[in-house]
C-alpha positions as CSV (number, residue, x, y, z in Angstrom):
1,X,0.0,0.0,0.0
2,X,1.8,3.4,-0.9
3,X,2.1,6.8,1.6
4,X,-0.4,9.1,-0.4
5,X,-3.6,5.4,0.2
6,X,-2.7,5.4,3.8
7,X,-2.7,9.4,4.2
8,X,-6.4,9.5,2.3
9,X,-7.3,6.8,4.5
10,X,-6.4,8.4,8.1
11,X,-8.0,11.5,6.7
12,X,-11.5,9.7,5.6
13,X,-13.9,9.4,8.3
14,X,-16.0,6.3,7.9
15,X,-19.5,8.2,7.0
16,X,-17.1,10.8,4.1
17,X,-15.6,7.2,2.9
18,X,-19.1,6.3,2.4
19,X,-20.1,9.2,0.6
20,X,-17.3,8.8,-1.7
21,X,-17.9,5.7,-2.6
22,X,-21.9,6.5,-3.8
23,X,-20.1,9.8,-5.8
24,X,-17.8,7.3,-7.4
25,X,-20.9,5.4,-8.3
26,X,-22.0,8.5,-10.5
27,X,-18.8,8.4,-12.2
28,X,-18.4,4.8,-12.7
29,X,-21.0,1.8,-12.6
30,X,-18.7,-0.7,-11.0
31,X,-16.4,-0.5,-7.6
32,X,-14.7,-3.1,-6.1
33,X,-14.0,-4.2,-2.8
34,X,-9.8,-4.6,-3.2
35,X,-9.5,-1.4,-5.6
36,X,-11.5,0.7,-2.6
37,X,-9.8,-1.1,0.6
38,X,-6.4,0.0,-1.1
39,X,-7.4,3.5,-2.5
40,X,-8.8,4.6,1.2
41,X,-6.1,2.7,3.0
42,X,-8.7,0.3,5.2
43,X,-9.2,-3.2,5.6
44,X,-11.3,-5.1,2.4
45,X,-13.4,-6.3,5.5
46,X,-13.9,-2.3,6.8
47,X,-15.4,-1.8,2.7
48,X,-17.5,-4.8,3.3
49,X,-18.7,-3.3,6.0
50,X,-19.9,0.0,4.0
51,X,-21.3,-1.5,1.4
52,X,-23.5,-3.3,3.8
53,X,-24.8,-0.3,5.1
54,X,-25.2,1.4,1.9
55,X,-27.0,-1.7,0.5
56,X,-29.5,-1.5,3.7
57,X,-30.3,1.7,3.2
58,X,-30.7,1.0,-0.7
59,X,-28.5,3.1,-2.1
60,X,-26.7,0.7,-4.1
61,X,-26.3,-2.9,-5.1
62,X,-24.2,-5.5,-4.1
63,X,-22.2,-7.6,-6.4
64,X,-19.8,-10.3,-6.7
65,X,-16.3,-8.8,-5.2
66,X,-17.7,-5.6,-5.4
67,X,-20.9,-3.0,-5.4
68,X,-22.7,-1.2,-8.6
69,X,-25.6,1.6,-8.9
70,X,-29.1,0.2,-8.0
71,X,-31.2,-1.1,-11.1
72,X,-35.0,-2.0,-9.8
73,X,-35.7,-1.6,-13.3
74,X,-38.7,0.7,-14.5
75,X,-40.8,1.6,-12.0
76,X,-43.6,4.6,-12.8
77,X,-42.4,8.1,-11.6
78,X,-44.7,10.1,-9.2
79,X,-46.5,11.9,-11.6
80,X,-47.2,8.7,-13.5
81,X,-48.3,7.4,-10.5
82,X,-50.8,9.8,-9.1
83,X,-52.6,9.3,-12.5
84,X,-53.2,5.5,-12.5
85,X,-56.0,4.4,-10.1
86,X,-56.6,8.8,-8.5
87,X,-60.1,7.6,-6.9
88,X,-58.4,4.8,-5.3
89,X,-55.7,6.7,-3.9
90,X,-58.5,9.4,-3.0
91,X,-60.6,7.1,-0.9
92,X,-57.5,5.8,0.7
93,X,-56.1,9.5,1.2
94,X,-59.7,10.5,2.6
95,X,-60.3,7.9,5.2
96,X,-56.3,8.3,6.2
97,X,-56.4,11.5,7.1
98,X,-59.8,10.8,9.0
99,X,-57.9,8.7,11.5
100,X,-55.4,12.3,12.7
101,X,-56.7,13.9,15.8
102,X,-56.0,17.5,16.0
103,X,-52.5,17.9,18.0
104,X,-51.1,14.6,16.3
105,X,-47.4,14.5,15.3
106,X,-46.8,12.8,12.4
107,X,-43.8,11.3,9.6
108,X,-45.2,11.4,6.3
109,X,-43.8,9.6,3.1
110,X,-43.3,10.3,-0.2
111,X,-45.8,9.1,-2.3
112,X,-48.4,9.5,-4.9
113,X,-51.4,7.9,-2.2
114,X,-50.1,9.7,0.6
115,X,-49.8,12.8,-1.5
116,X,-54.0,12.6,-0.8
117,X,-53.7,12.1,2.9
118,X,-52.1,15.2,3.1
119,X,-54.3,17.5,0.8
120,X,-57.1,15.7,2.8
121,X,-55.4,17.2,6.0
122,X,-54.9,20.3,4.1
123,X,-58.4,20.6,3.7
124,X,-59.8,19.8,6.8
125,X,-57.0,22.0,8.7
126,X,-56.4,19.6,11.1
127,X,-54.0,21.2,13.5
128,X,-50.8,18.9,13.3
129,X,-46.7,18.7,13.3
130,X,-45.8,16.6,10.2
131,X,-42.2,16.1,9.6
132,X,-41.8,14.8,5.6
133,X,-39.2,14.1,2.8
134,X,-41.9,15.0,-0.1
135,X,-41.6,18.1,-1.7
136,X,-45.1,18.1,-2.9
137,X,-46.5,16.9,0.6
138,X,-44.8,19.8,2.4
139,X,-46.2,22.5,0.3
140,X,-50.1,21.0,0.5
141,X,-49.8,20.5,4.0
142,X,-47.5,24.4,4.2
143,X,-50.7,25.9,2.5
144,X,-52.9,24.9,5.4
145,X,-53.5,26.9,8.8
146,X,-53.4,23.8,11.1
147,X,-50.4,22.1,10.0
148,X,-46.6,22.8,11.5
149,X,-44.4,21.5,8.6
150,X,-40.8,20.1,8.7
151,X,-39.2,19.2,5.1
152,X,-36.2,16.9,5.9
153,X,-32.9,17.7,4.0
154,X,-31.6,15.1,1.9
155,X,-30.1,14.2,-2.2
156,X,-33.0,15.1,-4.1
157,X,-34.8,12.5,-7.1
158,X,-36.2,15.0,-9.4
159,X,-39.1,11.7,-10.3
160,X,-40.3,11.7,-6.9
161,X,-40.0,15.2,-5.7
162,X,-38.7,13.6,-2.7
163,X,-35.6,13.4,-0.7
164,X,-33.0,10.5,0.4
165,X,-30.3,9.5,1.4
166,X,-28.0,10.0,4.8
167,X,-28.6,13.0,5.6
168,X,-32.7,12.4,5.4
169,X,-32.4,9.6,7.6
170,X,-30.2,11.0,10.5
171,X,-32.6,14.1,10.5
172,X,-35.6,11.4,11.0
173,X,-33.4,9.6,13.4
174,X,-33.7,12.5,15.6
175,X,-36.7,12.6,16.1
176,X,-39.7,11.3,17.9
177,X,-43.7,11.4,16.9
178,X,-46.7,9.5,17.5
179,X,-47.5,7.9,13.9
180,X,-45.9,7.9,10.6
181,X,-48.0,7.2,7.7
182,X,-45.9,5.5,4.5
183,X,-46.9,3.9,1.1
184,X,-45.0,1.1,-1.0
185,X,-44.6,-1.0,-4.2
186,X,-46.4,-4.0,-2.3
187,X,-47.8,-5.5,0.2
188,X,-47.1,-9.7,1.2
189,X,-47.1,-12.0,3.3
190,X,-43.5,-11.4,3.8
191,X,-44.0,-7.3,4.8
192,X,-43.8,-4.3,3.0
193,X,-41.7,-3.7,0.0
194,X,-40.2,-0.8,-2.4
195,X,-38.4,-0.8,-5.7
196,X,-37.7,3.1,-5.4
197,X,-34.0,3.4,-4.2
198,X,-33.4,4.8,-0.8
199,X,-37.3,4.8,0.0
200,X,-37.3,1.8,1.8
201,X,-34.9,3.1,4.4
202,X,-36.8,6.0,4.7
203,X,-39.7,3.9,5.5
204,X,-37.8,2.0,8.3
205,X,-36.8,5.1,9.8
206,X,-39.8,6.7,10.1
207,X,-41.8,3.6,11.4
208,X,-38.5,3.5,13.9
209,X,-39.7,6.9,15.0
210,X,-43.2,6.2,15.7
211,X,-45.2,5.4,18.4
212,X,-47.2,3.6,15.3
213,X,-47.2,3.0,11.8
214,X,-49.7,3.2,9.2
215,X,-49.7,2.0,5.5
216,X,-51.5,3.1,2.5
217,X,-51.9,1.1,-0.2
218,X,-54.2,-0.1,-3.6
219,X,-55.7,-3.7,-3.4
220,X,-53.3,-4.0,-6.8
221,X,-50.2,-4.1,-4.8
222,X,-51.0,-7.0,-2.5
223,X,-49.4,-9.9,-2.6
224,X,-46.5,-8.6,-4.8
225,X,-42.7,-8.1,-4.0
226,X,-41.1,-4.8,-4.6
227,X,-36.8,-4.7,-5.0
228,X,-36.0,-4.6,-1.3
229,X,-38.2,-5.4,2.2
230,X,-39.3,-2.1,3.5
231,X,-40.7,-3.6,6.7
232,X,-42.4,-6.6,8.6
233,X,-46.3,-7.1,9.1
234,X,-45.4,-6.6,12.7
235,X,-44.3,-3.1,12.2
236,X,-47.0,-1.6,11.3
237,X,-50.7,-0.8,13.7
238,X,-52.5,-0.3,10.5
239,X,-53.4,-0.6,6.9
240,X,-55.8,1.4,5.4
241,X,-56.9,-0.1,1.6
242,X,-59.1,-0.1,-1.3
243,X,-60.1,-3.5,-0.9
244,X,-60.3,-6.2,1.1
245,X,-56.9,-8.5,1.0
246,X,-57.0,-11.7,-0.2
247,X,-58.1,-14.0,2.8
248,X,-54.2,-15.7,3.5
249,X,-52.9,-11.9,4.3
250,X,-55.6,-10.6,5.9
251,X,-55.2,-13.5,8.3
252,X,-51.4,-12.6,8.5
253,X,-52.2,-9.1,9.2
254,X,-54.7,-9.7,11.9
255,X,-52.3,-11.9,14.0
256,X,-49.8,-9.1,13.5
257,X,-52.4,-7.1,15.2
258,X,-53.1,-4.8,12.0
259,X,-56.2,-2.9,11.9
260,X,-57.4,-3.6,7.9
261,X,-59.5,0.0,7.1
262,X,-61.5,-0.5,4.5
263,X,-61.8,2.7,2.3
264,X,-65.7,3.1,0.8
């Protein structure tokens, strides 16, 4: 290992190594473990150990000896989104923000279905603290005379008017409210999922952060995986749906001790 690998290394703390490796990532679609342990000066097991966490929080993708950038494939951006199944999401968004009680703090996603909680709040005025990482969210809910909002700061992704990434999730990490409301790609037997990279730590940080969580999601998304596990059944204290789920997860739900809503 040369002088100028071992200097870059004493002078990289572990969470600027870690940001250097996702800008690399921009740059280049491939890193590997050996090339990074000898660039930063660190043990390949101390790179292992980054990539985990970076892969946790979805940010990128492992690979054989090394990490690329995430590929979920094509999933439909936010605005593709809010127009595919909008009475759906409305009823959902309508009976969701039904369940606030004036004085409630809450964590909001990002998120074409929770986009309608909030304009439901919005409209209602219910007098609330609601700490989000959606662009669009924060300025329905910043329009309204009951709600306190707090945008979190984070790398913005211009498809989802939304924020991600470390510095969103230490923000959430600090603190403390009593119910975050989050949608997802799907819903199984095995817990919620996302494809959207970065979301589902998001997700896991806000439910983290709550005194309980609530999800929000179409009857088209059940029983479906999405690119990375966003949380178990367990997590969460509700679901409010469209439909009914089929009878094998509505039985999972219910010894998880979900409430199913049902949204008329």
């Amino acid at each position: 290992m040369d002088a100028s690998a071992k200097q870059e290394g004493t002078r990289l703390r572990k969470r600027d190594r870690r940001e250097q490796i996702l800008f690399e990532l921009k740059l280049r679609p491939h890193l590997r473990i050996s090339e990074l342990a000898a660039r930063f000066g660190v043990s390949t097991e101390t790179i292992r150990r980054d990539f985990d966490a970076l892969e946790e929080k979805g940010l990128i993708d492992r690979a054989h000896g090394g990490a690329s950038r995430p590929h979920p494939g094509h999933y439909p951006t936010l605005d593709e989104r809010e127009r595919d199944q909008f009475q759906e999401r409305e009823r959902i968004g309508r009976m969701a923000a039904a369940q606030v009680v004036a004085g409630e703090t809450l964590m909001i996603d990002s998120g074409s279905t929770t986009q309608q909680m909030a304009r439901f709040l919005a409209m209602a005025g219910t007098p609330c603290r609601v700490i989000t990482n959606s662009l669009p969210i924060a300025m329905l809910l910043g329009g309204s005379e009951g709600a306190d909002v707090i945008l979190a700061p984070g790398n913005y992704l211009p498809t989802e008017s939304a924020v991600v990434g470390e510095e969103t999730l230490d923000f959430l990490s600090r603190h403390h409210v009593d119910r975050a409301v989050i949608g997802a790609t799907a819903l199984s037997l095995e817990g919620v999922s996302e494809s959207i990279p970065g979301f589902a730590a998001v997700k896991r940080a806000m439910l983290a952060q709550a005194q309980a969580g609530m999800l929000l999601i179409l009857g088209s998304k059940f029983g479906i995986h999405g690119f990375t596990r966003a949380a178990t059944l367990g997590a969460l204290a509700s679901v409010v749906v469209d439909r009914a789920p089929p009878a094998d997860l509505e039985e999972a739900l219910r010894k998880n001790g979900v409430d199913v809503l049902l949204a008329q």
